[in-house]
C-alpha positions as CSV (number, residue, x, y, z in Angstrom):
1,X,0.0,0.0,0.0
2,X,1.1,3.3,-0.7
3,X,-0.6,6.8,-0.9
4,X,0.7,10.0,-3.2
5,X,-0.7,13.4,-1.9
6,X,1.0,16.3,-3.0
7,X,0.5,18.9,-0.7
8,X,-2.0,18.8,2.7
9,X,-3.7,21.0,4.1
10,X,-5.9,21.7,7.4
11,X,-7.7,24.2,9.6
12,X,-4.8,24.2,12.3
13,X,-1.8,24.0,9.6
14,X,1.1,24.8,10.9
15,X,3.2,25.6,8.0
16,X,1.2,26.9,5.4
17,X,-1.2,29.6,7.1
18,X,0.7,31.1,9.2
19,X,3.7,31.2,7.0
20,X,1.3,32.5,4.4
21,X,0.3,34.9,7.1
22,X,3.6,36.2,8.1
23,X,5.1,36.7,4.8
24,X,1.4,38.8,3.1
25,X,2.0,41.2,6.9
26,X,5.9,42.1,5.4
27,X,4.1,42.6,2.1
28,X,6.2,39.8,0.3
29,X,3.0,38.1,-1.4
30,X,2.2,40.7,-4.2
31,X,3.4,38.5,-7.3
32,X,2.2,35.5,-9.4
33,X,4.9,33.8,-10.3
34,X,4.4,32.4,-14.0
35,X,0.8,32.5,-15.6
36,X,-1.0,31.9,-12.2
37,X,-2.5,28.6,-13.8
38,X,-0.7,25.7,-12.9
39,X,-3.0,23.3,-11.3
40,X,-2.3,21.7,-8.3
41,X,-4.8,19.2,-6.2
42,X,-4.0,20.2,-2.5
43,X,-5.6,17.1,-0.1
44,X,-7.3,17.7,3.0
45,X,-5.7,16.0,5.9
46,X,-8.7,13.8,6.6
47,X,-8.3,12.1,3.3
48,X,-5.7,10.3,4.0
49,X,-6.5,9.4,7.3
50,X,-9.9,7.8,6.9
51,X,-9.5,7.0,3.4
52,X,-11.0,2.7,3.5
53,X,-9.6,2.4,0.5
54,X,-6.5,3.1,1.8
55,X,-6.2,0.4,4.5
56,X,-7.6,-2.2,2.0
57,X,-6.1,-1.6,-1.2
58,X,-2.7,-3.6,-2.3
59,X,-2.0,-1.0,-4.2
60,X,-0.8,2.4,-4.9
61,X,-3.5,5.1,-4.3
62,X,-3.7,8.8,-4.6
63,X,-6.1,10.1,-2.3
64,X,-6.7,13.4,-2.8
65,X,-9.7,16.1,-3.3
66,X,-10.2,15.4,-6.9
67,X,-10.9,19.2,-6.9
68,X,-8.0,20.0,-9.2
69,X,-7.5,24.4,-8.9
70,X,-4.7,26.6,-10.1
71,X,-2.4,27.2,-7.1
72,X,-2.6,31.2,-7.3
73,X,-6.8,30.8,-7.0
74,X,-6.4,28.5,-3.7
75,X,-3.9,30.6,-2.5
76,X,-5.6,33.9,-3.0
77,X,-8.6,32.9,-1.6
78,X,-6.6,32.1,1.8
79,X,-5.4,35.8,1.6
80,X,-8.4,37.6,0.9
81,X,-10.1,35.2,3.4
82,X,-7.8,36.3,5.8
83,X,-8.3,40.0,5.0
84,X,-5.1,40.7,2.9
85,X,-4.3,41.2,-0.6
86,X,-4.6,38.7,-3.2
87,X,-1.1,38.7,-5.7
88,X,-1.6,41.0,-8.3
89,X,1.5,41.2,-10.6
90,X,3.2,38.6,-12.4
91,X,6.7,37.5,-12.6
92,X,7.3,35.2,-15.8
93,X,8.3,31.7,-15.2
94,X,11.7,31.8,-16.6
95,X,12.3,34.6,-15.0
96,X,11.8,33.7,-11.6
97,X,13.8,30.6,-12.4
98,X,16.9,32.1,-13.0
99,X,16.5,34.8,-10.3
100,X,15.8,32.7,-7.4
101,X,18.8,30.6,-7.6
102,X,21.0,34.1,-8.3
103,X,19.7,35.4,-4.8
104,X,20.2,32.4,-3.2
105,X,23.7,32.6,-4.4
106,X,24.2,36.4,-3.4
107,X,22.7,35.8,-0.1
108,X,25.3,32.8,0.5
109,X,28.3,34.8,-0.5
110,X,27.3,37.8,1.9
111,X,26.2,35.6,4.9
112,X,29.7,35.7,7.1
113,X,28.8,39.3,6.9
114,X,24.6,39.9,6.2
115,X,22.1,37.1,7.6
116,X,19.3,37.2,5.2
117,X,16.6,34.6,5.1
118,X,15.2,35.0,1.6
119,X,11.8,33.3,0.8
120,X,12.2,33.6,-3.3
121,X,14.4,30.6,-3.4
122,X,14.3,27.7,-5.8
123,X,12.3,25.3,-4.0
124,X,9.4,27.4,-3.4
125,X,9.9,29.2,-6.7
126,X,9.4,25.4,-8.1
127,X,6.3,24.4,-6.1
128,X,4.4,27.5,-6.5
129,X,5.0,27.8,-10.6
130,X,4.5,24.5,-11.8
131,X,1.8,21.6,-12.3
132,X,0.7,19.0,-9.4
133,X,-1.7,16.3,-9.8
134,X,-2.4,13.0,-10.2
135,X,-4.8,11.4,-12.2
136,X,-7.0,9.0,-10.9
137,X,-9.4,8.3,-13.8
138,X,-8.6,4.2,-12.8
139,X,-10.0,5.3,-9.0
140,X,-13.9,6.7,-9.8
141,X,-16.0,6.2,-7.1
142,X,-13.7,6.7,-4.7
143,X,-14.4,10.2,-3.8
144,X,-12.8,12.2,-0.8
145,X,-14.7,12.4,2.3
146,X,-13.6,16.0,2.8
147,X,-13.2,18.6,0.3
148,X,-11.2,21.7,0.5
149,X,-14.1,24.0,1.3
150,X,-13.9,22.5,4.5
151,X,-11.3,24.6,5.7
């Protein structure tokens, strides 16, 4: 048995939300990076949890929302939930992909003198431009107990 969820979210996350949170107060969520419509399928933490299927199968599973939404939608609708700006202006893809790994390497070279702790790095340059989701046209029926509109 094995299960494939790509990202998970909940009411009481402690990593998304209140990063989230922390970085729209210093005003560092005002662009889109790329087109703003890669697709992702975030999974609500009870999915996986009480997924049957899960405990039963012999197989491989992706449990997720089936809900798939472009990233910059489910994250703006966090924001302006929350009472702050939605991103507004977009960075293109290639762009952002070769900036992020020059800051990280100007932040590197000045830290014996400058400690900076950068957030437009490659690894969340990477996960908030690009496509994630699975397909699970061979698991119909087999819906989610919990959607995202939970939260």
């Amino acid at each position: 048995m094995a299960t494939c969820c790509h990202g998970i979210f909940s009411p009481r996350d402690p990593q998304l939300v209140p990063i989230l949170i922390k970085m729209a107060g210093k005003g560092k969520v005002k662009f889109v990076i790329g087109n703003g419509e890669n697709l992702v399928d975030l999974t609500f933490v009870e999915n996986p949890s009480t997924s049957p299927e899960m405990w039963l199968s012999e197989k491989a599973l992706h449990i997720i929302n089936h809900e798939v939404t472009p990233f910059w939608t489910f994250l703006s609708h966090i924001l302006t939930g929350l009472n702050y700006k939605a991103p507004k202006y977009h960075i293109p893809y290639w762009v952002a992909c070769y900036l992020a790994p020059l800051l990280s390497l100007l932040v590197m070279a000045i830290s014996p003198v400058i400690q900076l702790q950068p957030t437009f790095i490659p690894m969340p340059v990477a996960l908030a431009s690009t496509f994630h989701y699975y397909s699970c046209e061979s698991q119909k029926g087999h819906g989610p107990p919990a959607t995202g509109h939970h939260g």
